[in-house]
C-alpha positions as CSV (number, residue, x, y, z in Angstrom):
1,X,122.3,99.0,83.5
2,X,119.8,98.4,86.5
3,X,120.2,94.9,88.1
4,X,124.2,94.7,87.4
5,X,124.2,92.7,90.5
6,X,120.5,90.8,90.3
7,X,117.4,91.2,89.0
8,X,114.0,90.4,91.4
9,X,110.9,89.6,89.8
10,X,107.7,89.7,91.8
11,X,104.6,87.8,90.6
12,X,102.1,90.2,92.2
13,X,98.2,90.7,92.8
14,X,97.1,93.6,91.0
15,X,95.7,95.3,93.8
16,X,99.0,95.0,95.7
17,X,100.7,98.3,96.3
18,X,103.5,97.4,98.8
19,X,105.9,94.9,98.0
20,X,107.4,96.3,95.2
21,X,107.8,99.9,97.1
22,X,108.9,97.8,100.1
23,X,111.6,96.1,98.3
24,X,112.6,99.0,96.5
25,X,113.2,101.1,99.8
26,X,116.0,98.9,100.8
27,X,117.6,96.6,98.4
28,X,121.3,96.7,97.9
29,X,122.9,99.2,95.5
30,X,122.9,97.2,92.0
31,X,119.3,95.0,92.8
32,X,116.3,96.1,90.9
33,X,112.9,95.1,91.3
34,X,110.3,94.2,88.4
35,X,106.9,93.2,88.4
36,X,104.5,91.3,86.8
37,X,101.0,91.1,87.6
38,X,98.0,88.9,88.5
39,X,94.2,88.9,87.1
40,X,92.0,91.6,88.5
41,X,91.7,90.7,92.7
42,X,88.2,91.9,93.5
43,X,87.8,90.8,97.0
44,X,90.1,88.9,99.6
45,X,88.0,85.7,99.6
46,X,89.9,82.4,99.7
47,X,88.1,81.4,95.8
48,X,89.4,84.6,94.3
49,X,93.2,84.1,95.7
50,X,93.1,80.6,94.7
51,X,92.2,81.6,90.6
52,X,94.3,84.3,90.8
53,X,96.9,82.0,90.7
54,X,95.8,80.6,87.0
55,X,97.8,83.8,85.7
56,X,101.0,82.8,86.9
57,X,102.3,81.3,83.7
58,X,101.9,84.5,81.6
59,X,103.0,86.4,84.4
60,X,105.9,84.2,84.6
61,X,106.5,84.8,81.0
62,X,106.6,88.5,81.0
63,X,109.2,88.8,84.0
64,X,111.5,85.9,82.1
65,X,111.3,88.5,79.1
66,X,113.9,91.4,81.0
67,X,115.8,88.5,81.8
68,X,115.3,88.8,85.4
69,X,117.7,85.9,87.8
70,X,114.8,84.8,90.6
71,X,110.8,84.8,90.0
72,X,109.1,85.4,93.5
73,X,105.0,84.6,93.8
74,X,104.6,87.4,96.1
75,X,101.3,86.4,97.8
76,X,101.2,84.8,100.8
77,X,97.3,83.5,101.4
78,X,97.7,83.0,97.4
79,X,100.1,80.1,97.7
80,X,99.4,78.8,101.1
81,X,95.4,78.6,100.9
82,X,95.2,75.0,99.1
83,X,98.4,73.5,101.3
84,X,101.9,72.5,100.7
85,X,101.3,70.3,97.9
86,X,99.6,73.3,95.8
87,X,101.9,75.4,96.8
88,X,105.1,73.3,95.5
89,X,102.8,72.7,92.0
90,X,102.7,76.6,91.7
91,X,106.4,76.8,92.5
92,X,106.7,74.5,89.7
93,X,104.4,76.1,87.3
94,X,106.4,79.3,87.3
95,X,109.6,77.5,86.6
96,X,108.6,76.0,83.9
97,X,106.7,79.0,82.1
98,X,110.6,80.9,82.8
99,X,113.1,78.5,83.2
100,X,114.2,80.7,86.3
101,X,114.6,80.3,89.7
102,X,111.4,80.8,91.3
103,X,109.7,80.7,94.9
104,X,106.2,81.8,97.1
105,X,106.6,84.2,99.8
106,X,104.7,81.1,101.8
107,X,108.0,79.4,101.1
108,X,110.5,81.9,102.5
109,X,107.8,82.5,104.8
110,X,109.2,78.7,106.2
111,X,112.3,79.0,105.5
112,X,112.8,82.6,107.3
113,X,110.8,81.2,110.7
114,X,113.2,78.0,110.5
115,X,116.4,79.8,110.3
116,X,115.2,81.8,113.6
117,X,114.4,78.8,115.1
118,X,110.8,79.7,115.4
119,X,108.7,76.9,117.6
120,X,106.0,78.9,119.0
121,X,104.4,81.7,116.5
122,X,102.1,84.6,117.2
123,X,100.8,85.7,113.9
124,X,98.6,88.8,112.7
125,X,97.5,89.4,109.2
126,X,94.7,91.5,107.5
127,X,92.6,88.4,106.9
128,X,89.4,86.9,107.0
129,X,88.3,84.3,109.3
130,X,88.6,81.8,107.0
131,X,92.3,82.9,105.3
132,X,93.5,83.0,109.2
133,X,92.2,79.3,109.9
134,X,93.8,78.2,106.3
135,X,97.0,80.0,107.2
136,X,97.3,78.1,110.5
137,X,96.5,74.6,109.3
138,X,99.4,75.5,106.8
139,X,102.1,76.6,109.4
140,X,101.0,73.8,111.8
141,X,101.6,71.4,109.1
142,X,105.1,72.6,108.8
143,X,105.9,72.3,112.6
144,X,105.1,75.2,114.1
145,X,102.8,75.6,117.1
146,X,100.7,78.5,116.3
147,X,99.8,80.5,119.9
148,X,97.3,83.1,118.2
149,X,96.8,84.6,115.3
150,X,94.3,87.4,114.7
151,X,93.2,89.1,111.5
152,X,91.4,92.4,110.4
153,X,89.1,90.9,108.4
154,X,89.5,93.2,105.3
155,X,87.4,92.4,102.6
156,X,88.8,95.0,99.8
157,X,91.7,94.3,98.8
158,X,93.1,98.0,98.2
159,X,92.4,98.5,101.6
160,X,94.7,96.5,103.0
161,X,97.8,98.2,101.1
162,X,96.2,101.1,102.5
163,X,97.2,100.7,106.3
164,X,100.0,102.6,108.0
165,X,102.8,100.7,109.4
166,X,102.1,101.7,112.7
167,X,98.9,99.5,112.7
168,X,101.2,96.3,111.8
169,X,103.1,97.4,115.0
170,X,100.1,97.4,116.9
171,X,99.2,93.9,115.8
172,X,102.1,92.5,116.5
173,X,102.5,93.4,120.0
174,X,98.3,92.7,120.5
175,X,99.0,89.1,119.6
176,X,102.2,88.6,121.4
177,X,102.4,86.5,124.8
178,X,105.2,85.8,126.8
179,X,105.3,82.2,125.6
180,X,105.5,82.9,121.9
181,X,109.2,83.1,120.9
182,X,108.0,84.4,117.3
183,X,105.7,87.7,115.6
184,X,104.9,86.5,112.0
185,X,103.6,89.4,110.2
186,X,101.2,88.0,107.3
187,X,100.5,89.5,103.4
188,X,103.0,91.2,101.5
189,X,100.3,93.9,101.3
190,X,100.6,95.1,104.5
191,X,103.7,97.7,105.4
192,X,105.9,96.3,107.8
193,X,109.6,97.6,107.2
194,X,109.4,100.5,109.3
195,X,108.7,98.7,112.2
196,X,110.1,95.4,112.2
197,X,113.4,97.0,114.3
198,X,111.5,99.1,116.7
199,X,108.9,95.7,117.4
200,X,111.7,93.3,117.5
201,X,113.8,95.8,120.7
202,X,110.1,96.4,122.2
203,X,109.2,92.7,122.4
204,X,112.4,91.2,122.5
205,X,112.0,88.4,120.3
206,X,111.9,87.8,116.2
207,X,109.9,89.8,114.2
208,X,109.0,88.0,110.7
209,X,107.1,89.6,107.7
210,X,106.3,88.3,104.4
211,X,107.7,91.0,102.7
212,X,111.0,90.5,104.8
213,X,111.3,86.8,104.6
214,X,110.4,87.0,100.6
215,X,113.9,89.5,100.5
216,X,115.6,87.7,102.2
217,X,115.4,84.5,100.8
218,X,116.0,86.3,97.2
219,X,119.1,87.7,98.2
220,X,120.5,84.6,100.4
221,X,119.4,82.8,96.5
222,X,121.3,85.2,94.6
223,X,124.2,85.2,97.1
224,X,123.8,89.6,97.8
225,X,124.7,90.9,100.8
226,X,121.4,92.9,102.8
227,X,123.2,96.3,103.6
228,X,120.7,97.7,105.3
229,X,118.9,96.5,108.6
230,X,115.6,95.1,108.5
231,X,115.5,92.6,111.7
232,X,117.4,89.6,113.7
233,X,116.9,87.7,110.5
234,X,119.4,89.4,108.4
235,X,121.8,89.3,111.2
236,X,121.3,85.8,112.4
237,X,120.0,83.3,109.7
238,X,122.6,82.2,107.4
């Protein structure tokens, strides 16, 4: 049987072509990965992120059908763009359309940079103006001083998911300064598990993804050891 030791579930965009792959390059032997996913995502707009969001019940629904033991609502600017209150509500939503244990990326998101003890962030994402300004309000609102944040401005959404990881290392060392303790990499469209190591030795400091701080927060919940490396946050945050 697939999942003996835990069974992910990922809530996803349909357009989004990485976090599933991502999660399935390193989970530990005995974690599957299943998805369910989102109405059509046209364009990267802050309207169309918001709506996609009215899916998540059915979605919900189908992943509590192959029994799977956490839900994750695996887009970021989808659960952050309306604040902390929305973003709890959605939480909410999910549990109650699966009666399982369910979470937004934007939430490990929080969790992950606390358990570094992130105060001072430099963040890059593959967003519009208006997504970055929504994303900073956000992670202000939890604490966090935000430095600079910078984003591609992608409008289609299948072209974000098409981006090498090399180009989320380049971000993440353009928007780091010596006074930012913290890289936050943004969207779990955007590859960033082959370079969170090599950016975390070439900056010195923590690299954070939302793909990263999604698994990790799944495993700490299902009590699963990470056996492979993916950044300080494995190693450190307990």
């Amino acid at each position: 049987m697939f999942g003996w030791r835990g069974r992910i579930g990922l809530i996803l965009p349909s357009n989004n072509t990485v976090m599933q792959q991502e999660f399935s390059m390193v989970v530990p032997r005995g974690v599957s990965v299943h998805t369910a996913r989102l109405g059509a995502v046209r364009d990267t707009s802050p309207e169309v992120l918001i709506k996609m969001s009215e899916h998540a019940e059915r979605a919900a629904g189908e992943l509590a059908s192959c029994d799977v033991d956490i839900i994750i609502y695996g887009c970021t600017s989808g659960s952050f763009l309306k604040g902390s209150e929305f973003e709890k509500e959605l939480t909410k939503r999910i549990y109650k359309a699966s009666n399982i244990l369910s979470f937004t990326t934007s939430k490990a998101m929080i969790e992950a940079l606390r358990s570094v003890n992130a105060k001072k962030l430099a963040v890059a994402t593959p967003y519009r103006k208006k997504t970055n300004e929504a994303e900073k309000r956000f992670l202000e609102d939890q604490g966090f001083e935000i430095l600079r944040i910078d984003g591609l401005g992608i409008v289609n959404p299948t072209d974000i998911g098409r981006l090498p990881p090399y180009k989320a290392y380049e971000m993440g060392k353009s928007v780091n300064s010596e006074e930012a303790d913290t890289i936050f990499i943004s969207c779990t469209d955007f590859r960033t598990f082959e370079i969170i190591d090599p950016l975390e030795r070439d900056l010195g400091k923590h690299v954070i993804s939302s793909n990263q701080a999604s698994l990790w927060m799944a495993l700490k919940l299902l009590n699963i050891h990470m056996e492979e490396k993916l950044g300080s946050l494995f190693s450190i945050a307990k």
